[in-house]
N, CA and C of each residue as an Amber inpcrd file, in Angstrom:
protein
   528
  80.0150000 -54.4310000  19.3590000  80.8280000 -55.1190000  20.3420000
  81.7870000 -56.0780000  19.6510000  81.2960000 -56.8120000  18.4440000
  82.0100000 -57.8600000  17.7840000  83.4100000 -56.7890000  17.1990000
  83.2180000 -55.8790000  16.4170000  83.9920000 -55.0460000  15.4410000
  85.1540000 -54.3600000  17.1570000  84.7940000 -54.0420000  18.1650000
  85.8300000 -54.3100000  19.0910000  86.4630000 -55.0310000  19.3710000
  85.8620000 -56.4680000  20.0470000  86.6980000 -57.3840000  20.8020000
  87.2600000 -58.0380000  19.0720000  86.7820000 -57.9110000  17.6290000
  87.8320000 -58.2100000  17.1790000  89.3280000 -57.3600000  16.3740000
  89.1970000 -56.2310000  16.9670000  90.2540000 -55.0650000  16.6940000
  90.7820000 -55.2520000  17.9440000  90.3400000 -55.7340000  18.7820000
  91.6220000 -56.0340000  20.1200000  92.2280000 -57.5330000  19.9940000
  91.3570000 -58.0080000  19.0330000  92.1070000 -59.7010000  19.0420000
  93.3790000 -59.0530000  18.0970000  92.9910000 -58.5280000  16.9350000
  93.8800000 -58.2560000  16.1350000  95.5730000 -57.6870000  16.6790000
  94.8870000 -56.2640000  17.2670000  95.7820000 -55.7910000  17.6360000
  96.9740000 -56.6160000  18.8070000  96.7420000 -57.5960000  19.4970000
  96.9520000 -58.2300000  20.2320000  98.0670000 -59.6210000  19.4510000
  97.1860000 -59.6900000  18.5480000  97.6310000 -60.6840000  17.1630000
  99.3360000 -60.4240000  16.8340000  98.7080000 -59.0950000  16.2990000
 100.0470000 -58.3860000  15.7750000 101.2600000 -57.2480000  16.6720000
 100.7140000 -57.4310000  18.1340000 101.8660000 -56.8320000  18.6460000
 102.8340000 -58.2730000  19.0370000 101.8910000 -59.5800000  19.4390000
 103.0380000 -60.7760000  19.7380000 103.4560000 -60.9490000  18.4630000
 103.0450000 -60.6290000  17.2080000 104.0460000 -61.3690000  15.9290000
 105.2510000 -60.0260000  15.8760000 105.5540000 -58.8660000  16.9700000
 106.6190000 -58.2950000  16.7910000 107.5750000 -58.7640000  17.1800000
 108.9170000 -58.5960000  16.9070000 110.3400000 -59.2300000  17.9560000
 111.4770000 -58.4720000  17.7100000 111.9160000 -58.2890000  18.4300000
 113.1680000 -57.8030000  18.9350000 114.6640000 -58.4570000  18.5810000
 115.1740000 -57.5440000  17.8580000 116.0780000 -58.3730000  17.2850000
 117.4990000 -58.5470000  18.0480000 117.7360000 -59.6880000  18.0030000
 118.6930000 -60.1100000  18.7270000 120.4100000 -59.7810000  18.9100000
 121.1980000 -59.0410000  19.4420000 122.5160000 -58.5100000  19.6640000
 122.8390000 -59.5350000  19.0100000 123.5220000 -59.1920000  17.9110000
 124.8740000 -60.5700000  17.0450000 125.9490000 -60.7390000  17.8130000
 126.4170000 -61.5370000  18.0100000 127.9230000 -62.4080000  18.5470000
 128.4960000 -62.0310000  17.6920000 129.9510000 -62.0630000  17.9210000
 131.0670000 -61.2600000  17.2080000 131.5790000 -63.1190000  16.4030000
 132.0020000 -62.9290000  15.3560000 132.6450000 -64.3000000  15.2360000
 133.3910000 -64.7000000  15.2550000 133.5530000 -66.0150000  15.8040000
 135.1070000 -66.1590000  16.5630000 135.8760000 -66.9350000  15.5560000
 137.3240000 -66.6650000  15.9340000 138.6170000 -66.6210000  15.3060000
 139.5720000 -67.9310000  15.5060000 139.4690000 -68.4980000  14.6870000
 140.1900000 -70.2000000  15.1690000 141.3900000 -69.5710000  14.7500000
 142.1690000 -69.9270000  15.8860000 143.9840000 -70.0640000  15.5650000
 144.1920000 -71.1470000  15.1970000 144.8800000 -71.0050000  13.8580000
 145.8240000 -71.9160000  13.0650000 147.0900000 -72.1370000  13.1680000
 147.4440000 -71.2170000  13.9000000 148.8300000 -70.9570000  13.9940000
 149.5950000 -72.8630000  13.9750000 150.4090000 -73.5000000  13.5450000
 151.2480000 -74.4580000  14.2510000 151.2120000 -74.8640000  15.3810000
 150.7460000 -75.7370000  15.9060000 151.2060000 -76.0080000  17.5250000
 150.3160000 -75.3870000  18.7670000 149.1260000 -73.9910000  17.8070000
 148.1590000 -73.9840000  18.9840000 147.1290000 -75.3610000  18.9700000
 146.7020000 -75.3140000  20.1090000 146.1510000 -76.2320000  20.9160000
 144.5830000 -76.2180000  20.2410000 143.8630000 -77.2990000  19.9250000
 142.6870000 -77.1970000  19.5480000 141.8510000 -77.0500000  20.7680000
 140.7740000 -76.5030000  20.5770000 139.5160000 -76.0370000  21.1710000
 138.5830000 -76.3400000  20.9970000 137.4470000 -77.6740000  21.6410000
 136.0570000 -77.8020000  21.0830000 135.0870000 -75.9640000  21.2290000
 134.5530000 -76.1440000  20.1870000 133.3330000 -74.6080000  20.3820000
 133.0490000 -74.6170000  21.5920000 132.1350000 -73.6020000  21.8110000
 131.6760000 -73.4530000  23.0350000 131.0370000 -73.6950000  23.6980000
 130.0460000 -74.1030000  22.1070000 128.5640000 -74.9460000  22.5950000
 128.9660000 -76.4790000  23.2280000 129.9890000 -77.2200000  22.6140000
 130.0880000 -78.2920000  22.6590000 130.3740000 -78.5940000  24.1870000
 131.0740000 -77.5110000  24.8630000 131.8680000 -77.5740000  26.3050000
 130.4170000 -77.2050000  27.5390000 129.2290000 -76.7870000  26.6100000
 128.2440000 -76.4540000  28.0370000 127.4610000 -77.8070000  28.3680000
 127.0700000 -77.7310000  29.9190000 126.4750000 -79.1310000  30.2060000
 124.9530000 -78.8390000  29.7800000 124.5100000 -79.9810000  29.8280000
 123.6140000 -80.4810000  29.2600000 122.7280000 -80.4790000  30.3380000
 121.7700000 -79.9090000  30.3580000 120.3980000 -79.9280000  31.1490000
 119.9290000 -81.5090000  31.8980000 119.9200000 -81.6140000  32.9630000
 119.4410000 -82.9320000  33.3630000 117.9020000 -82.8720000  33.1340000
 117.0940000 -84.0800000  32.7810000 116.0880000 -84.5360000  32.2960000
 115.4400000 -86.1930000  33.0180000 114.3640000 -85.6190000  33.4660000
 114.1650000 -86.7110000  34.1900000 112.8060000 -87.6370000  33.2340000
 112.3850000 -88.9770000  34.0770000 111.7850000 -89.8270000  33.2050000
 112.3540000 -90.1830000  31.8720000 113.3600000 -90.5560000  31.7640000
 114.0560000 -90.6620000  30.2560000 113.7490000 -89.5290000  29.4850000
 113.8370000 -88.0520000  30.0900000 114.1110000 -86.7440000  29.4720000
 113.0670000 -86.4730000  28.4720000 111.7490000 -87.1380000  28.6720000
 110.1560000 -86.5820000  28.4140000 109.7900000 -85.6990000  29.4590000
 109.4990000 -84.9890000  29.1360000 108.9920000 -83.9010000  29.5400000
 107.4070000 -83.7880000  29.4890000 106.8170000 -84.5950000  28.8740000
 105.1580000 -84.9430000  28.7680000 105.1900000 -85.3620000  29.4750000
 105.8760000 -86.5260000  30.2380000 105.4550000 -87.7220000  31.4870000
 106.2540000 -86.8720000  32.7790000 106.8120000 -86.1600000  32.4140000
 107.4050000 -85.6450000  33.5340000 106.2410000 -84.9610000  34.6340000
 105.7470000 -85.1990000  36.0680000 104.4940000 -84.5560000  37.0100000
 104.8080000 -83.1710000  37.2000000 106.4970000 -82.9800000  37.4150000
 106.8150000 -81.5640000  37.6190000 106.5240000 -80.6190000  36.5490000
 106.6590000 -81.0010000  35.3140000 106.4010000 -80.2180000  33.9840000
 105.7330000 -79.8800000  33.9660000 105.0640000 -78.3800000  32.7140000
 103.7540000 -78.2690000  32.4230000 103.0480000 -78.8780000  31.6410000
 103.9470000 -79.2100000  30.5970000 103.3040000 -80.2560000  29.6320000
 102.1370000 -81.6960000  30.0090000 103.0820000 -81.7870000  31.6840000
 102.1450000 -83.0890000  31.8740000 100.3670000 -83.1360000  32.0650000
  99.9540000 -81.2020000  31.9540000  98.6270000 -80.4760000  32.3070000
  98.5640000 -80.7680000  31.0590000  97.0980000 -81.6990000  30.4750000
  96.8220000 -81.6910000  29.1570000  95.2020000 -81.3830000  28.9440000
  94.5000000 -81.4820000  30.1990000  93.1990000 -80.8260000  30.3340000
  92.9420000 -79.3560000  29.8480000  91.9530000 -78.6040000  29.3420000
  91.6620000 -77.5120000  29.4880000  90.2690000 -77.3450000  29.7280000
  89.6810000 -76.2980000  30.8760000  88.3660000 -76.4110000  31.5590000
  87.7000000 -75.2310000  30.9850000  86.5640000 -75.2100000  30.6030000
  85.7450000 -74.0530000  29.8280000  84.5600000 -73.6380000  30.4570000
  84.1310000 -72.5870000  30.6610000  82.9460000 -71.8750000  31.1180000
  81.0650000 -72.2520000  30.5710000  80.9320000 -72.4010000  31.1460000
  79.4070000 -72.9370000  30.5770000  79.4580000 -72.6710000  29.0490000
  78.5740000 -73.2720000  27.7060000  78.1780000 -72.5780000  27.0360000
  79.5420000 -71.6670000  26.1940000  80.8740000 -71.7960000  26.2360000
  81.7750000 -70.9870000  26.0750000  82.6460000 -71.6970000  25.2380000
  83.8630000 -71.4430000  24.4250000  84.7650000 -71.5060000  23.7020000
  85.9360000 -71.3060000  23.7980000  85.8980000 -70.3360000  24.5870000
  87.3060000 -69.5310000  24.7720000  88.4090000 -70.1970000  25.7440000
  89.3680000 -69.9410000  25.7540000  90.1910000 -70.5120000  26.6950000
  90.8170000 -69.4340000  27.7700000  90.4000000 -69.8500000  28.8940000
  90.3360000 -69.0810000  30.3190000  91.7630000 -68.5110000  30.7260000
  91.9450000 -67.4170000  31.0800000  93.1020000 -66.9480000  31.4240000
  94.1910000 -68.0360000  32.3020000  93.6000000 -68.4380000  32.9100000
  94.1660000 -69.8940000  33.4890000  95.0770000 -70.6680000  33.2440000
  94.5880000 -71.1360000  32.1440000  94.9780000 -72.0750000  31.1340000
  95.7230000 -71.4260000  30.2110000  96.0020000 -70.4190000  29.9480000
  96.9190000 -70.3420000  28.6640000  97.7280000 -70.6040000  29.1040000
  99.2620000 -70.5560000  30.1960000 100.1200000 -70.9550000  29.8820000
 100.2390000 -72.6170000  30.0430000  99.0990000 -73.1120000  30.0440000
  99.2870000 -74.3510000  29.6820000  99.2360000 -74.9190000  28.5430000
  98.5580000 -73.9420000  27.5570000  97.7070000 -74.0330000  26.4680000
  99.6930000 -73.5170000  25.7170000 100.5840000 -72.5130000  25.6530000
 101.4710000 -71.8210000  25.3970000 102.7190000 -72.8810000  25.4110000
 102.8420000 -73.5900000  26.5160000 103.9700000 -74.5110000  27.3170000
 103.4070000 -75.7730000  25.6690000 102.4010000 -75.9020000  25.5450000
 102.1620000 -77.3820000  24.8080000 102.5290000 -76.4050000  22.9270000
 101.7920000 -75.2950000  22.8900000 102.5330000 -74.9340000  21.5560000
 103.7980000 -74.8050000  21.3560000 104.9730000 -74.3020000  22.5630000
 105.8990000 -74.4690000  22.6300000 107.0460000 -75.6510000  21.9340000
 106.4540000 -76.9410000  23.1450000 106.4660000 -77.9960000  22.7130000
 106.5370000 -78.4870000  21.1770000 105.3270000 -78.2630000  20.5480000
 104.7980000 -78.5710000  19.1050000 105.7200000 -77.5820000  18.3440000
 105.8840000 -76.7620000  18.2200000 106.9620000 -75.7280000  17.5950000
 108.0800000 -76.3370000  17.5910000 108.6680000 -76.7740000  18.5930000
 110.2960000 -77.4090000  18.7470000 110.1150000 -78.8000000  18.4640000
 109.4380000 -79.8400000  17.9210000 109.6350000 -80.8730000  17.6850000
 108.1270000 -81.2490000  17.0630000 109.0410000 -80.9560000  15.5580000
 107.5350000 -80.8240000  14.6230000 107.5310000 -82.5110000  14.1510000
 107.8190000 -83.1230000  14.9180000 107.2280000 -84.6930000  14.7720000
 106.6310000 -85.0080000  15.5110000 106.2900000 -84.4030000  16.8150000
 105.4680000 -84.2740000  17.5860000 103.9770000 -84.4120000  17.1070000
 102.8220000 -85.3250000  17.4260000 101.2270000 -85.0690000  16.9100000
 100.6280000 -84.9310000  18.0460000  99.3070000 -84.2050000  18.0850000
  99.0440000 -83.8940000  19.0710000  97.3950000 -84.8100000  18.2630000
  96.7200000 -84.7230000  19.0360000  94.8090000 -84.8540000  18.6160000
  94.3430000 -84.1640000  20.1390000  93.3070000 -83.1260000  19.6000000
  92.7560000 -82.7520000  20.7920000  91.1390000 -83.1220000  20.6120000
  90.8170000 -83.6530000  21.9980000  89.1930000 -83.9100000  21.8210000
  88.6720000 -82.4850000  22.4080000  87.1130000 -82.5420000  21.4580000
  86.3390000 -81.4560000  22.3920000  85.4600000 -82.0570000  23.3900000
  84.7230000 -81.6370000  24.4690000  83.8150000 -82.3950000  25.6330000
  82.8360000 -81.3800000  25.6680000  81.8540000 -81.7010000  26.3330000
  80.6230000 -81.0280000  26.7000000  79.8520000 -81.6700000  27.6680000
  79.3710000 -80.9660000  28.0910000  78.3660000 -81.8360000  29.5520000
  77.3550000 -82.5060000  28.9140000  76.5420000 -82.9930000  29.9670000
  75.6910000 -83.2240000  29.4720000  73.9620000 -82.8520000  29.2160000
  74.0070000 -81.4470000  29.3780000  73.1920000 -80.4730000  29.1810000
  73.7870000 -80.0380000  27.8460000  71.9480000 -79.6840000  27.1970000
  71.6550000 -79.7310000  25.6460000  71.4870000 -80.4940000  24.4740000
  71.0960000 -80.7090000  23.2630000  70.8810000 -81.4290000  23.0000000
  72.4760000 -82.1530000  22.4000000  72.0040000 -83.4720000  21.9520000
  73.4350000 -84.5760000  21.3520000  74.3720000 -83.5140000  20.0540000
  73.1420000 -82.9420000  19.4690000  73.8770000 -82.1130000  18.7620000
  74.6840000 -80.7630000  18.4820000  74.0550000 -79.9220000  19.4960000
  74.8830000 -78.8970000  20.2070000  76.0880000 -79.3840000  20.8380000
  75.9730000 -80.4710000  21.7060000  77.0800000 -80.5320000  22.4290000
  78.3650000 -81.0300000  21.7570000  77.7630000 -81.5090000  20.7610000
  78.8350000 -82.2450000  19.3610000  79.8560000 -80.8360000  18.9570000
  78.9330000 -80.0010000  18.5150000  79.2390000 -78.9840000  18.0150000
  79.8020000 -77.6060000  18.7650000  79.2600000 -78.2120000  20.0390000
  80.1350000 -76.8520000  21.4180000  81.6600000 -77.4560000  21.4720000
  81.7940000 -78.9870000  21.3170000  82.9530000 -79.6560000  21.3810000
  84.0460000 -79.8260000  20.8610000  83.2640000 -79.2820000  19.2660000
  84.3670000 -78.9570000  18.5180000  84.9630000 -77.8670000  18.2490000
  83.7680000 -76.6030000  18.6610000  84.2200000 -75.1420000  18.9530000
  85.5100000 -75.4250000  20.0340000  85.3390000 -75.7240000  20.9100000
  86.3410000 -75.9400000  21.7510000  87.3660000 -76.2310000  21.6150000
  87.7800000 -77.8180000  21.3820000  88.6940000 -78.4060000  20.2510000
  89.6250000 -77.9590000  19.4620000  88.8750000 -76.8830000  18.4260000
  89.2980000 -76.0430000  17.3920000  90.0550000 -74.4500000  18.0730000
  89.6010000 -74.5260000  19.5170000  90.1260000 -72.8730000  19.8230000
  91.3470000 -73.6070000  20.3910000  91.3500000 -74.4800000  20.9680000
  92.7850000 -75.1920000  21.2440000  93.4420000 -75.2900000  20.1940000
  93.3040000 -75.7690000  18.9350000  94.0150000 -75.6930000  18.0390000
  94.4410000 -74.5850000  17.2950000  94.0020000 -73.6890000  17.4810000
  94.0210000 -72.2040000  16.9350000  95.2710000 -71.7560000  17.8400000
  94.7200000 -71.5100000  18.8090000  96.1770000 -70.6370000  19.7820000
  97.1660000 -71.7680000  19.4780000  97.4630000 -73.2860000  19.5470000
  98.5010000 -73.8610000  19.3690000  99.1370000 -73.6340000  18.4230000
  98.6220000 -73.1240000  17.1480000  98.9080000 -72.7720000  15.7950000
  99.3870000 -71.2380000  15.6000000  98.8240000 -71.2030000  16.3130000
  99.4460000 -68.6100000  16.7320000 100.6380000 -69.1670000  17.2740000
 101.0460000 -70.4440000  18.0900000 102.6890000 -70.5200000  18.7780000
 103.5390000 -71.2270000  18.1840000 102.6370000 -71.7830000  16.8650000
 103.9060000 -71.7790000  16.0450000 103.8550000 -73.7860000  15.8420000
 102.8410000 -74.2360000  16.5130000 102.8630000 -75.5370000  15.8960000
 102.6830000 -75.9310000  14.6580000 102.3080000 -76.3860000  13.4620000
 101.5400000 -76.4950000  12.4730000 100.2790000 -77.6110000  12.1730000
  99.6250000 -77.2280000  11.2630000  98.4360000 -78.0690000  11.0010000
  98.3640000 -79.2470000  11.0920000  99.0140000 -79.9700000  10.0420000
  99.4240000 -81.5310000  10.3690000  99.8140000 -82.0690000  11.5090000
 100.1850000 -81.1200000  12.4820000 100.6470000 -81.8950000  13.6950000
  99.5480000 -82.2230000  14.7350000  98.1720000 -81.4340000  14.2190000
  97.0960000 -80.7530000  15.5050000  96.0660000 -81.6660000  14.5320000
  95.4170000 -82.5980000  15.6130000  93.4110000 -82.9970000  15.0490000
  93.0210000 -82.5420000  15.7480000  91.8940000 -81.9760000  15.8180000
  90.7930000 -81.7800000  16.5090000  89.7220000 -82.5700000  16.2460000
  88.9540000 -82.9570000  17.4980000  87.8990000 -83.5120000  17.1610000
  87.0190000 -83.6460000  18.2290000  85.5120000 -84.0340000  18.3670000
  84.7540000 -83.7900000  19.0150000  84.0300000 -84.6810000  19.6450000
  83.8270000 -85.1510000  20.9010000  83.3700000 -86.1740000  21.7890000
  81.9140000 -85.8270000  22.2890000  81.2880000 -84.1510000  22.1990000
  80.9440000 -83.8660000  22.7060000  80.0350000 -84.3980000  23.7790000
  79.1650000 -85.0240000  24.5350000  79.1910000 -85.4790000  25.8080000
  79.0780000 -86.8880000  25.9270000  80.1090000 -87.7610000  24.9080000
  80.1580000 -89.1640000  25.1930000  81.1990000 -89.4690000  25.8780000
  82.1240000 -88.5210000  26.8330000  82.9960000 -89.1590000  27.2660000
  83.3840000 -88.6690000  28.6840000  82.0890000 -88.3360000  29.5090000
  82.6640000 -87.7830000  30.5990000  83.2130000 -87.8970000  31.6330000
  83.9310000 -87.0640000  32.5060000  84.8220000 -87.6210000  32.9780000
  84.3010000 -87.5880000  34.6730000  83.1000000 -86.9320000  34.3130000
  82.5870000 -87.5000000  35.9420000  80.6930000 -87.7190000  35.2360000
  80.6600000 -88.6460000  36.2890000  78.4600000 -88.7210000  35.7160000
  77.7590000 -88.5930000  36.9360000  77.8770000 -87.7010000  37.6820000
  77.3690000 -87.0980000  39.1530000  76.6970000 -85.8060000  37.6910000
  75.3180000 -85.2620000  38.2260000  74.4590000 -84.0910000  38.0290000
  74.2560000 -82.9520000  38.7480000  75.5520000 -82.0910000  38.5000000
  75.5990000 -81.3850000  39.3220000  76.5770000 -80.0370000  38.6790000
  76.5180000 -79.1240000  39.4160000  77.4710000 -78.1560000  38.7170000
  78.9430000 -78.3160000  38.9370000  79.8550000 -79.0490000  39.9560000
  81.0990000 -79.5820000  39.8070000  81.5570000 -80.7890000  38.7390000
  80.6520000 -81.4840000  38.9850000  80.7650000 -82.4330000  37.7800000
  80.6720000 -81.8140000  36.1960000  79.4200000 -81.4000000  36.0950000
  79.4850000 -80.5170000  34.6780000  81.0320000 -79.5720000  34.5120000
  81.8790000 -79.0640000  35.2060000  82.7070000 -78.4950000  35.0060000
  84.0730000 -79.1510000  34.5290000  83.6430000 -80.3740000  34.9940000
  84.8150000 -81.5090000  34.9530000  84.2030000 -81.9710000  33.2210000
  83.6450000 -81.6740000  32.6130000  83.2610000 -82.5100000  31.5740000
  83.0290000 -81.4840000  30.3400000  83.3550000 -79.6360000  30.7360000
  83.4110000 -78.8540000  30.0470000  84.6200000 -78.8610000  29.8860000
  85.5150000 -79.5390000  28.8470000  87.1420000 -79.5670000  28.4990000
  87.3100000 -79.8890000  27.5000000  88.6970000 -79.6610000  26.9590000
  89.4100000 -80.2700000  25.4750000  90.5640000 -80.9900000  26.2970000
  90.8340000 -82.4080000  26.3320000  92.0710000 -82.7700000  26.0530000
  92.9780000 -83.1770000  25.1160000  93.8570000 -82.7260000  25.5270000
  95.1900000 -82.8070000  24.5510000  96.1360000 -83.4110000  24.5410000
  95.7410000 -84.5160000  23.8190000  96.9640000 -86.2860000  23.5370000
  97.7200000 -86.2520000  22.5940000  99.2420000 -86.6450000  23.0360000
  99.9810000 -86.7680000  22.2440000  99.5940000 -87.9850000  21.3290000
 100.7890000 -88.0690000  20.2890000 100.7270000 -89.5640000  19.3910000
 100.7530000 -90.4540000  20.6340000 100.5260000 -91.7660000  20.4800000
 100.8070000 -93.2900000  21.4720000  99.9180000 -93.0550000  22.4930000
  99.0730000 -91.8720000  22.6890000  98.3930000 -92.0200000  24.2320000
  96.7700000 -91.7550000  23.3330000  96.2790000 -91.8730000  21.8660000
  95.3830000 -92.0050000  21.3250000  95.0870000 -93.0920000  20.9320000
């Protein structure tokens, strides 16, 4: 079963590292002539995207970025179909502004022992940092690290609560 699901990770791996290469633009031709008229480029003449909250996009509620939770299945690691494009939207992010730091904690309920859950937390943690790193963030920009059940975010005993406390969040620099 392992030697499958990891020939489908693979394969999966290496069909997103394919791409399609992009139609070239023809290049354009500045007239020199005497007396023609200058022209800013083209880029220079398009408007500029409006940006709200002083044009953060982390603090922004409408954004995705502002989703920094990710919720995990009992006992599990993986990150839920759910969540990836939240998990995708934040590598994004990290890719385009490699001054960007991120630290992600791992969580765990509070079922099992102090030391499993240490260690489920950082499994966790670390799979967040993994896919952020397949989209192109880099190492230095990503901690991981592990809380596992000292920090929960609800203390009701119950299976809604435990779900709330199976997560990795993911803080930028200044909000650690």
């Amino acid at each position: 079963m392992r030697k499958i699901l990891l020939a489908a990770t693979m394969t999966i791996v290496l069909a997103g590292c394919q791409s399609t290469p992009e139609a070239e633009k023809p290049a354009g031709v500045e007239d020199r002539t005497p007396g023609a008229a200058t022209k800013p480029p083209a880029a220079a003449t398009r408007p500029v995207a409006p940006t709200t909250l002083g044009g953060n996009p982390l603090k922004d509620p409408s954004s995705i970025l502002s989703k920094r939770t990710i919720y995990f299945d009992f006992d599990r690691d993986d990150i839920k179909a759910e969540f990836v494009p939240v998990v995708e939207a934040h590598g994004k992010y990290l890719r385009e502004n490699r001054g960007a730091k991120m630290l992600v904690q791992g969580n765990a309920d509070e079922r099992g022992s102090r030391e499993y859950n240490l260690a489920l937390g950082q499994r966790r943690s670390e799979a967040i940092k993994k896919r952020l790193m397949v989209l192109g963030a880099t190492e230095p920009q990503i901690e991981s690290v592990s809380l596992g059940e000292e920090k929960p975010a609800c203390v009701e005993h119950d299976e809604g609560c435990w779900y709330k406390n199976r997560r990795g969040d993911m803080l930028y620099g200044g909000e650690f």
